[in-house]
Biopython code that builds the backbone (N, CA, C, O; Angstrom):
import numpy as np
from Bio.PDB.StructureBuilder import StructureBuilder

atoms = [
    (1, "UNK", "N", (-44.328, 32.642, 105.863)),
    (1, "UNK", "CA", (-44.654, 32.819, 104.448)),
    (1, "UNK", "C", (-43.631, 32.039, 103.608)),
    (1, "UNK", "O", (-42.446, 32.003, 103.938)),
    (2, "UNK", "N", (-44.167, 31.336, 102.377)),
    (2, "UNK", "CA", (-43.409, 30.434, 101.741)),
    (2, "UNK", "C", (-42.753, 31.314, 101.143)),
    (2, "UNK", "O", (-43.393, 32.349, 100.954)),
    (3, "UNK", "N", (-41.547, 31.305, 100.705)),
    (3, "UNK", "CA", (-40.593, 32.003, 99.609)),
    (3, "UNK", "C", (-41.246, 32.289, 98.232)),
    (3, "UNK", "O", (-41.296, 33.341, 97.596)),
    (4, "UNK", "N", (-41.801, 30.884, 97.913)),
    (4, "UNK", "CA", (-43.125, 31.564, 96.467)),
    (4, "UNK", "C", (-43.570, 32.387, 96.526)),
    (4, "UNK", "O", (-43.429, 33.332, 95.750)),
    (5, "UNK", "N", (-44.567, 32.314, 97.867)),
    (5, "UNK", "CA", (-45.419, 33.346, 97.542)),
    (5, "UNK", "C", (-44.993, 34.854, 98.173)),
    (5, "UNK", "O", (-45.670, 35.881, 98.135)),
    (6, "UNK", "N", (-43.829, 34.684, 98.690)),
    (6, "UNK", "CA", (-43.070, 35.845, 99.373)),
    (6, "UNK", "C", (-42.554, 36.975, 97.771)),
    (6, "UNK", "O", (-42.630, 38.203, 97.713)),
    (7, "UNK", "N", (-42.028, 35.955, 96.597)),
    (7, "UNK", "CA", (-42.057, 36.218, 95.213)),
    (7, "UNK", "C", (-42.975, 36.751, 94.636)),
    (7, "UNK", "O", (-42.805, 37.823, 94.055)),
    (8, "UNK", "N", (-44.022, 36.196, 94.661)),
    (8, "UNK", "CA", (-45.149, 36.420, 94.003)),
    (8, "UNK", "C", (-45.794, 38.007, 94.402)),
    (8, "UNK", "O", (-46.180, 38.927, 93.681)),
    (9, "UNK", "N", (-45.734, 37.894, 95.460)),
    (9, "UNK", "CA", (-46.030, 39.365, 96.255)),
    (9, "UNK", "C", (-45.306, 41.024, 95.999)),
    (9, "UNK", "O", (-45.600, 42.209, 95.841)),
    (10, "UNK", "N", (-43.864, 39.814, 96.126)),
    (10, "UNK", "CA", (-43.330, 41.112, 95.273)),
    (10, "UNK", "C", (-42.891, 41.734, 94.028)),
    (10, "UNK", "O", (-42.196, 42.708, 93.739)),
    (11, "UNK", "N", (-43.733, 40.559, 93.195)),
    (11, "UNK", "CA", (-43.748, 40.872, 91.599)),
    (11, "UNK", "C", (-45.109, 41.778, 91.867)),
    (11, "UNK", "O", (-44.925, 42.923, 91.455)),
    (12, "UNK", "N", (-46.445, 41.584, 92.450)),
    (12, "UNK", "CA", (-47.234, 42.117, 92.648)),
    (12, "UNK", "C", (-47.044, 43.982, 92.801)),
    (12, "UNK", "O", (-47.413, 44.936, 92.115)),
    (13, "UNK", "N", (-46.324, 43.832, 93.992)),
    (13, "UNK", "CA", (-45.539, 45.004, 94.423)),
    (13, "UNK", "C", (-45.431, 46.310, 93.268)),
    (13, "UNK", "O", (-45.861, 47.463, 93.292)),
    (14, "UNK", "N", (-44.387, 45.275, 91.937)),
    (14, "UNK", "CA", (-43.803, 46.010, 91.545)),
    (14, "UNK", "C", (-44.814, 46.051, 90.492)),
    (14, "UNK", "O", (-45.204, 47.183, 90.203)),
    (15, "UNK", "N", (-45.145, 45.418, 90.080)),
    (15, "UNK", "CA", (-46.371, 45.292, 88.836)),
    (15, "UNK", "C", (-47.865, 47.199, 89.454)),
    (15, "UNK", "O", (-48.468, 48.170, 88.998)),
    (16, "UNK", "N", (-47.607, 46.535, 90.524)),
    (16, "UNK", "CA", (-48.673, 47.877, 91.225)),
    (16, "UNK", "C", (-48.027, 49.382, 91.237)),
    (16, "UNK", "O", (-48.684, 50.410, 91.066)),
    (17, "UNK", "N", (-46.752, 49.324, 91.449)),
    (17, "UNK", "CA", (-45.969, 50.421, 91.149)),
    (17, "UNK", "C", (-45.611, 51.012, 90.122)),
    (17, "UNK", "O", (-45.289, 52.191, 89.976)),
    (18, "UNK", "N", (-45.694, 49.793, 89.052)),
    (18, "UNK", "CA", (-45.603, 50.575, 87.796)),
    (18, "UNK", "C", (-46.883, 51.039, 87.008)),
    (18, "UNK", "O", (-46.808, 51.777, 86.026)),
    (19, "UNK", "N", (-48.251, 50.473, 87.592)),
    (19, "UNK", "CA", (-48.827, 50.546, 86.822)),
    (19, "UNK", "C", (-49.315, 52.131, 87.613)),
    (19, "UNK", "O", (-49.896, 52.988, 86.948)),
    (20, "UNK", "N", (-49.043, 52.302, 88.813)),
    (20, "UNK", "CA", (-49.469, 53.979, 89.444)),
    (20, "UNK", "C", (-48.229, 54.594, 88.723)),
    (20, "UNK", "O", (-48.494, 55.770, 88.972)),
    (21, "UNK", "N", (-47.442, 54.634, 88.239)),
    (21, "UNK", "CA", (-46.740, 55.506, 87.264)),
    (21, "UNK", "C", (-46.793, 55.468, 86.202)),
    (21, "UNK", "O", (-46.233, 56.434, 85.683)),
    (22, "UNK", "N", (-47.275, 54.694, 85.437)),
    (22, "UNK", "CA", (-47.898, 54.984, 84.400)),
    (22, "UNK", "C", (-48.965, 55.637, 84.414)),
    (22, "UNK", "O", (-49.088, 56.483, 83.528)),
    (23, "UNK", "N", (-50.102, 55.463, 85.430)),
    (23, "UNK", "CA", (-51.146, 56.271, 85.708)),
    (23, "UNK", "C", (-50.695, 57.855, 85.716)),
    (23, "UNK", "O", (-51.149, 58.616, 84.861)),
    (24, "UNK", "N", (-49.947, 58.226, 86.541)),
    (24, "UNK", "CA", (-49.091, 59.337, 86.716)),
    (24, "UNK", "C", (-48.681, 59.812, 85.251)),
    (24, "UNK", "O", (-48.870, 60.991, 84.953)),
    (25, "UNK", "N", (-48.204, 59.056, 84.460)),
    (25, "UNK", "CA", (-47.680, 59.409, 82.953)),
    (25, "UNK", "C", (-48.815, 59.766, 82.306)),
    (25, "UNK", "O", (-48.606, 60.886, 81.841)),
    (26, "UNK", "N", (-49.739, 59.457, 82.074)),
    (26, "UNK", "CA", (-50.707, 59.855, 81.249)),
    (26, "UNK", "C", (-51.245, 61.270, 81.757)),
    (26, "UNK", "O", (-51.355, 62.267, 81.044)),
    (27, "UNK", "N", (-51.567, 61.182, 83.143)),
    (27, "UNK", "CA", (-51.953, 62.229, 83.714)),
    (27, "UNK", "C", (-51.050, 63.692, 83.712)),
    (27, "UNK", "O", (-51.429, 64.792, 84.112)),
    (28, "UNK", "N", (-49.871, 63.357, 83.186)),
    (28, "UNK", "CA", (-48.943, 64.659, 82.875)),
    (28, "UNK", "C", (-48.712, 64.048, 81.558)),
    (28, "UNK", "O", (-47.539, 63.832, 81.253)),
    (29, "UNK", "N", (-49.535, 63.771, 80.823)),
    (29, "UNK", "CA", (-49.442, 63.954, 79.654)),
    (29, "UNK", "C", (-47.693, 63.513, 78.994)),
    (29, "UNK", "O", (-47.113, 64.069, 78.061)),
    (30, "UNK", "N", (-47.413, 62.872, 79.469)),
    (30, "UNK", "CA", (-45.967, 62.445, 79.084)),
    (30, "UNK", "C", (-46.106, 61.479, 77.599)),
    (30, "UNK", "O", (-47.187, 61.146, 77.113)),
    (31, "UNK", "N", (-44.694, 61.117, 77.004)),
    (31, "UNK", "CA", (-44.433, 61.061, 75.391)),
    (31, "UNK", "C", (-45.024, 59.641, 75.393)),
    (31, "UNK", "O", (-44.538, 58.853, 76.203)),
    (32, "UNK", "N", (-45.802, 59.309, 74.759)),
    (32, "UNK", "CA", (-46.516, 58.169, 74.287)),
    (32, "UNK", "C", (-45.492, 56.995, 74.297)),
    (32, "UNK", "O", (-45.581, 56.102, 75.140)),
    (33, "UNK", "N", (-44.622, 57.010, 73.446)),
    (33, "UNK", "CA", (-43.406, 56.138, 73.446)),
    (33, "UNK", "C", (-42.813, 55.722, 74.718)),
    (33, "UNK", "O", (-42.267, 54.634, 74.901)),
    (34, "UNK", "N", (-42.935, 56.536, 75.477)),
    (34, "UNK", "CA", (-42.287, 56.363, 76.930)),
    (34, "UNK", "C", (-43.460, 55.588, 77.619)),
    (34, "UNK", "O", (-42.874, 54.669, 78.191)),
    (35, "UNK", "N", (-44.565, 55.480, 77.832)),
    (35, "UNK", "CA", (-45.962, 54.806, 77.899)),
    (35, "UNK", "C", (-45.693, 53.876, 77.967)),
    (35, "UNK", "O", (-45.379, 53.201, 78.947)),
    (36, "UNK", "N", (-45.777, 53.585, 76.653)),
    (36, "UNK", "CA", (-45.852, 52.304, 75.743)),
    (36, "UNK", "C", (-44.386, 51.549, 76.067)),
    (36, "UNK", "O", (-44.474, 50.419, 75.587)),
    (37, "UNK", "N", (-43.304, 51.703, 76.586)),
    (37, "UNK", "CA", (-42.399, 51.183, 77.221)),
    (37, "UNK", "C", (-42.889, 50.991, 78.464)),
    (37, "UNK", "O", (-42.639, 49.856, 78.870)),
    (38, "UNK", "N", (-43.456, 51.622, 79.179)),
    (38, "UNK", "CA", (-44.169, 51.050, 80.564)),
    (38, "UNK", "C", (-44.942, 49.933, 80.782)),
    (38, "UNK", "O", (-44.926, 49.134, 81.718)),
    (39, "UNK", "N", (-45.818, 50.003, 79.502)),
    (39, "UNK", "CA", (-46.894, 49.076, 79.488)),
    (39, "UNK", "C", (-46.132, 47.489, 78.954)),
    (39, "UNK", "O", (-46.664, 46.386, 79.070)),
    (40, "UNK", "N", (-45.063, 47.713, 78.491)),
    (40, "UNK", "CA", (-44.367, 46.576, 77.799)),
    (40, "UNK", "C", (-43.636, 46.257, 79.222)),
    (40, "UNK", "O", (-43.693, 45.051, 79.463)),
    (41, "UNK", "N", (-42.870, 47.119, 80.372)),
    (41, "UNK", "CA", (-42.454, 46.800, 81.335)),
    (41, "UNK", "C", (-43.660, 45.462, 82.347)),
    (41, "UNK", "O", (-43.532, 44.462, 83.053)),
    (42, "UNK", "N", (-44.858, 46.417, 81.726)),
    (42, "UNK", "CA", (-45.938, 45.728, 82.619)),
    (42, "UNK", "C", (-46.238, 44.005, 81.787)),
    (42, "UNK", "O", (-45.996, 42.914, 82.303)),
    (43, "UNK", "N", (-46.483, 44.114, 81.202)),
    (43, "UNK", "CA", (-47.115, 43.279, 80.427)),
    (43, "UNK", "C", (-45.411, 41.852, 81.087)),
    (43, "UNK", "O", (-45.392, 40.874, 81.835)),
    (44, "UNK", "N", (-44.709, 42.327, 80.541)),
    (44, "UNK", "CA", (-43.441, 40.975, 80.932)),
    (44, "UNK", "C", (-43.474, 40.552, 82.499)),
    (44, "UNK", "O", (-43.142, 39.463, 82.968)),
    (45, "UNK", "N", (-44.055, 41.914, 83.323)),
    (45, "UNK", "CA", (-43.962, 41.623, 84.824)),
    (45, "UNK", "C", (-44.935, 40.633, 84.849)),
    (45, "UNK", "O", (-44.577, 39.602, 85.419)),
    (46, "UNK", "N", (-46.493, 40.651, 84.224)),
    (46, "UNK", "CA", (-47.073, 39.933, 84.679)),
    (46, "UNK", "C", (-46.727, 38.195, 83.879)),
    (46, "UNK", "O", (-46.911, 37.065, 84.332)),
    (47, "UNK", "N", (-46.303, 38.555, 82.869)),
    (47, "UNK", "CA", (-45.481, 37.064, 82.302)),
    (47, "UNK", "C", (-45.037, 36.389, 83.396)),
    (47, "UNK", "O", (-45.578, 35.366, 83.818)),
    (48, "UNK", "N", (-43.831, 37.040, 84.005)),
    (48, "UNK", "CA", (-42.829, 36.010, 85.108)),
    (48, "UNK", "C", (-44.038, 36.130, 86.098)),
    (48, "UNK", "O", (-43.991, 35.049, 86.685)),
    (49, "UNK", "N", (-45.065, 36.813, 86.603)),
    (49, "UNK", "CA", (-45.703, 36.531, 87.559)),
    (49, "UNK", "C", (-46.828, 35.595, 87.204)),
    (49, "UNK", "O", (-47.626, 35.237, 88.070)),
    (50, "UNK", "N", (-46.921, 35.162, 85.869)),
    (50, "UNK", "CA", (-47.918, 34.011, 85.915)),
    (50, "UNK", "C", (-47.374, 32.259, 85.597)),
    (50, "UNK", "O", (-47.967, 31.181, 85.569)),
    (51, "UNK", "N", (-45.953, 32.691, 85.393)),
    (51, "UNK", "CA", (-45.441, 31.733, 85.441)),
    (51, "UNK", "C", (-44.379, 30.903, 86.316)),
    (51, "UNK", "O", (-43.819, 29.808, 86.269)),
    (52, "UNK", "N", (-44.428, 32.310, 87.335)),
    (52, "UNK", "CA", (-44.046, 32.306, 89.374)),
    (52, "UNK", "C", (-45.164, 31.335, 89.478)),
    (52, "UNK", "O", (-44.920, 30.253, 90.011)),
    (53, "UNK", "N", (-46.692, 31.651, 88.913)),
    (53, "UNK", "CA", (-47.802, 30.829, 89.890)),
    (53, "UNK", "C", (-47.938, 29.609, 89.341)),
    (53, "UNK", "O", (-48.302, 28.609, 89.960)),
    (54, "UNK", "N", (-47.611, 29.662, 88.007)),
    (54, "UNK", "CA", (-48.177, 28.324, 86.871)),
    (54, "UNK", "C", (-47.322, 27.550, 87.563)),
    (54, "UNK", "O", (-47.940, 26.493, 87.690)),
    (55, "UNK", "N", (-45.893, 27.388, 88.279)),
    (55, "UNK", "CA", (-44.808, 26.397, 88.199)),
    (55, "UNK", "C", (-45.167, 26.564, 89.904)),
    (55, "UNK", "O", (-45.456, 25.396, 90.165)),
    (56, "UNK", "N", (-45.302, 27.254, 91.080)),
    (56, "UNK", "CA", (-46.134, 26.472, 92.247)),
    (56, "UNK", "C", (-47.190, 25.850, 92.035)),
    (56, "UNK", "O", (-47.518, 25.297, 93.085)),
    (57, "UNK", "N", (-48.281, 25.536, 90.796)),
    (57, "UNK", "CA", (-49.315, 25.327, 91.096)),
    (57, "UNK", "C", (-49.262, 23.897, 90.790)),
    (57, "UNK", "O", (-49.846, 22.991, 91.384)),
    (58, "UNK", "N", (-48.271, 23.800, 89.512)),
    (58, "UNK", "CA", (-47.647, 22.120, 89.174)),
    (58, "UNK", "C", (-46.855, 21.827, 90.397)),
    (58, "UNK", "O", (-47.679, 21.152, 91.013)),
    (59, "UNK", "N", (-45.915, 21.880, 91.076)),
    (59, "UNK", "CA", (-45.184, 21.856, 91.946)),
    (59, "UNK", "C", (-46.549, 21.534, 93.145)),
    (59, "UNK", "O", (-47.118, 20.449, 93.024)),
    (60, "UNK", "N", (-46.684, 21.807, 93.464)),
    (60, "UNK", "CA", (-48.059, 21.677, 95.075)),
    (60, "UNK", "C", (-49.149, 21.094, 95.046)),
    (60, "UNK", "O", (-49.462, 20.088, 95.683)),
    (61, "UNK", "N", (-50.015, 21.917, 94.033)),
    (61, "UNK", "CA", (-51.663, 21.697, 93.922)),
    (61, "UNK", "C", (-52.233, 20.742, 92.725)),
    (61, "UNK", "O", (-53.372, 20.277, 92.706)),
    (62, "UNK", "N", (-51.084, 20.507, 91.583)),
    (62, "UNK", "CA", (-51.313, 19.231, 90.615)),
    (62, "UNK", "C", (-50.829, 18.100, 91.591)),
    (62, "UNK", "O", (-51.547, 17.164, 91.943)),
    (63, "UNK", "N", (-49.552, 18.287, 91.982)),
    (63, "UNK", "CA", (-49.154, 16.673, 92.613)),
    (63, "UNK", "C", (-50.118, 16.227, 93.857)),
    (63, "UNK", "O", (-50.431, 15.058, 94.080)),
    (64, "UNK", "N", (-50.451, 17.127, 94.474)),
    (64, "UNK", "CA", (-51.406, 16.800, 95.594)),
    (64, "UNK", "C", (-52.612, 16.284, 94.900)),
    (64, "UNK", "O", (-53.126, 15.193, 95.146)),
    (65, "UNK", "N", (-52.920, 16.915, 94.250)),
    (65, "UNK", "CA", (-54.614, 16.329, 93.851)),
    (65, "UNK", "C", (-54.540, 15.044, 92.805)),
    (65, "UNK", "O", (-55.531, 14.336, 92.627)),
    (66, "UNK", "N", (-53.275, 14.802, 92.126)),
    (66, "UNK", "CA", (-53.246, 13.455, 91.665)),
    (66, "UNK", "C", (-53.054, 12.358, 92.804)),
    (66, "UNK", "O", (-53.601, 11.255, 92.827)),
    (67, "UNK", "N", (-52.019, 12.967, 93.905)),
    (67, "UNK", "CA", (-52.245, 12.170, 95.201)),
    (67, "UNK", "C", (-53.697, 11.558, 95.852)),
    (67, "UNK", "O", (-54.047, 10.470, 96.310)),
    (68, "UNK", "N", (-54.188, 12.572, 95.682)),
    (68, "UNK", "CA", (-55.482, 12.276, 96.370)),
    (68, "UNK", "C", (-56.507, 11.922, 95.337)),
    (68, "UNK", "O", (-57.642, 12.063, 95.792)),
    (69, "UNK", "N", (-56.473, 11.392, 93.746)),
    (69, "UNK", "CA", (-57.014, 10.798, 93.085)),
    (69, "UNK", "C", (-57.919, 11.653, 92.555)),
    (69, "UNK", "O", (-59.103, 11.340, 92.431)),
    (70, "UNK", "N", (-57.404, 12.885, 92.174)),
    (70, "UNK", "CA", (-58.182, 13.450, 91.593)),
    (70, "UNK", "C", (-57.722, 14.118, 90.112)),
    (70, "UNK", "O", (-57.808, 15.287, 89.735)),
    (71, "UNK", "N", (-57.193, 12.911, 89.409)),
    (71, "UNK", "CA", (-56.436, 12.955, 88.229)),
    (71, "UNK", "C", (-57.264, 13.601, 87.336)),
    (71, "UNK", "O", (-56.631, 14.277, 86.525)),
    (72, "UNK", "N", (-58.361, 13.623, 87.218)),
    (72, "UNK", "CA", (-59.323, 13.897, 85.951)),
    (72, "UNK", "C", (-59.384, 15.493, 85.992)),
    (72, "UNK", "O", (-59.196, 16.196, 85.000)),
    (73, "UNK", "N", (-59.748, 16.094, 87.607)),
    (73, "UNK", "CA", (-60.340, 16.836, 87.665)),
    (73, "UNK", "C", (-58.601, 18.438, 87.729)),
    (73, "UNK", "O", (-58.544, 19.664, 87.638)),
    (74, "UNK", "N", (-57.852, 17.577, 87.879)),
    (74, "UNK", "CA", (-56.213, 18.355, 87.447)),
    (74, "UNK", "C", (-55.658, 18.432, 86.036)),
    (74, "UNK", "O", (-54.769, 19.222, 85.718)),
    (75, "UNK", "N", (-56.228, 17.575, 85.213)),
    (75, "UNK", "CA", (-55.963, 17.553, 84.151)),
    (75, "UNK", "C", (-57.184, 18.439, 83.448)),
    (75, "UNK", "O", (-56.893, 19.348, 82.670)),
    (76, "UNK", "N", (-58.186, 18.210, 83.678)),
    (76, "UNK", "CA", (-59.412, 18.958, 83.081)),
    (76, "UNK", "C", (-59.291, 20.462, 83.380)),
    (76, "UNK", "O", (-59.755, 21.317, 82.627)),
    (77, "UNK", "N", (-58.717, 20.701, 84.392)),
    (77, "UNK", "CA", (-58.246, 22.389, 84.816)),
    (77, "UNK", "C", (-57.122, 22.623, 83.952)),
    (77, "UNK", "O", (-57.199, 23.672, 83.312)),
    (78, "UNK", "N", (-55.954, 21.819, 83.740)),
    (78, "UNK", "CA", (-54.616, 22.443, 83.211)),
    (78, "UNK", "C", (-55.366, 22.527, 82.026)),
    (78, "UNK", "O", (-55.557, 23.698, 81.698)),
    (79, "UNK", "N", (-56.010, 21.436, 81.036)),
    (79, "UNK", "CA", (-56.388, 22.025, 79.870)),
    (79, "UNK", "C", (-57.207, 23.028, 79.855)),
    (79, "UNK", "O", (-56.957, 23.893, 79.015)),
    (80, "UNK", "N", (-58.048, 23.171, 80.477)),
    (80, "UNK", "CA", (-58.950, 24.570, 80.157)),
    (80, "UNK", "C", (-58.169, 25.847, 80.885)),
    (80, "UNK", "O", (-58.811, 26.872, 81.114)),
    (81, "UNK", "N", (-57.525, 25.804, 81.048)),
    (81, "UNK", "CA", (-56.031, 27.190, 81.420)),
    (81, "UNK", "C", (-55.068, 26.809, 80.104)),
    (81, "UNK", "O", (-54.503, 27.766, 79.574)),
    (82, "UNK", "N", (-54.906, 25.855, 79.701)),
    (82, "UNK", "CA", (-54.303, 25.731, 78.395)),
    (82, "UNK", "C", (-55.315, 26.581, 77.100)),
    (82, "UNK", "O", (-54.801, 27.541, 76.524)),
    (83, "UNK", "N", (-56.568, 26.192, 76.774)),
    (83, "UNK", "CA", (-57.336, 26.793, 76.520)),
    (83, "UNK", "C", (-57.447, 28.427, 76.358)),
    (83, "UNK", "O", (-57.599, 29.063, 75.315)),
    (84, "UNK", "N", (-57.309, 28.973, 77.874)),
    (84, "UNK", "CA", (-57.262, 30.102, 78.014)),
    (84, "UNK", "C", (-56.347, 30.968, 77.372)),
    (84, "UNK", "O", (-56.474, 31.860, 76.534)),
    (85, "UNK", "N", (-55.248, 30.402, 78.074)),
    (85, "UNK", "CA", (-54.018, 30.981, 77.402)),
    (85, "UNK", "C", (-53.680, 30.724, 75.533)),
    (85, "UNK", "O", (-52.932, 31.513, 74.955)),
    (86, "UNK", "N", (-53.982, 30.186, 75.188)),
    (86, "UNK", "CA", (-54.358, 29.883, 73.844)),
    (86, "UNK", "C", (-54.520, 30.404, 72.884)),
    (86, "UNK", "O", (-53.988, 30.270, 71.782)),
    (87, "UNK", "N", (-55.844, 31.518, 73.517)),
    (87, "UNK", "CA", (-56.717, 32.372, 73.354)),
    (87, "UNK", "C", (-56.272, 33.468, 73.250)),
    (87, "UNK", "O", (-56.876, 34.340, 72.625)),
    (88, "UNK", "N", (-55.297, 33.642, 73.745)),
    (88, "UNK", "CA", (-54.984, 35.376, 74.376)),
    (88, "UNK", "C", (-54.554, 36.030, 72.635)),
    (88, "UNK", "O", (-54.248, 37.212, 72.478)),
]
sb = StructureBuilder()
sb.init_structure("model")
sb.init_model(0)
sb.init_chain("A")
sb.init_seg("    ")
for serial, (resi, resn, name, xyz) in enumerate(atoms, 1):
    if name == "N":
        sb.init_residue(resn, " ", resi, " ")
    sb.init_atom(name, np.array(xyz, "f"), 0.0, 1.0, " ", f" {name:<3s}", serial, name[0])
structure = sb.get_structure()
C-alpha cells in the first residue's frame, strides 16, 4: 500500500469515527454547541482529505494522462472539479 493512500484511509478512519460520535451525540441528546464543534471537526477532516486526494491525483493521474496524450481530456476534468468546487 502506497503511503497516500495508507493517509487517505486513515483520514477516512477518523472522519468515520467522528461522524459515529456525533451520531451518538444527538442520540443522547447532548448540547448543540458541542455538535456543532463536531461537525466543524468533520467538515476540516474532510478538507485535508480532499486535498490528500486532489494533490495524488495531480501528482500520478494528471501527469500520466498528459504522458499518454490525453491533455484535453485532464484538463477538461480539472476544470469541471474546478467548477464543482466553485459551487459549494
Amino acid at each position: 500500500m502506497q503511503a497516500e493512500e495508507h493517509d487517505i484511509l486513515k483520514r477516512l478512519n477518523y472522519i468515520e469515527g467522528h461522524i459515529a460520535g456525533i451520531r451518538k451525540m444527538v442520540k443522547e441528546d447532548k448540547y448543540c454547541v458541542d455538535i456543532l464543534r463536531q461537525t466543524y471537526a468533520v467538515r476540516k477532516a474532510i478538507e485535508k482529505l480532499e486535498i490528500a486526494i486532489l494533490s495524488e491525483h495531480l501528482q500520478l493521474c494528471v501527469v500520466e494522462g498528459i504522458k499518454e496524450g490525453r491533455e484535453e481530456a485532464v484538463i477538461n476534468e480539472l476544470l469541471q472539479l474546478y467548477n464543482i468546487a466553485g459551487n459549494k
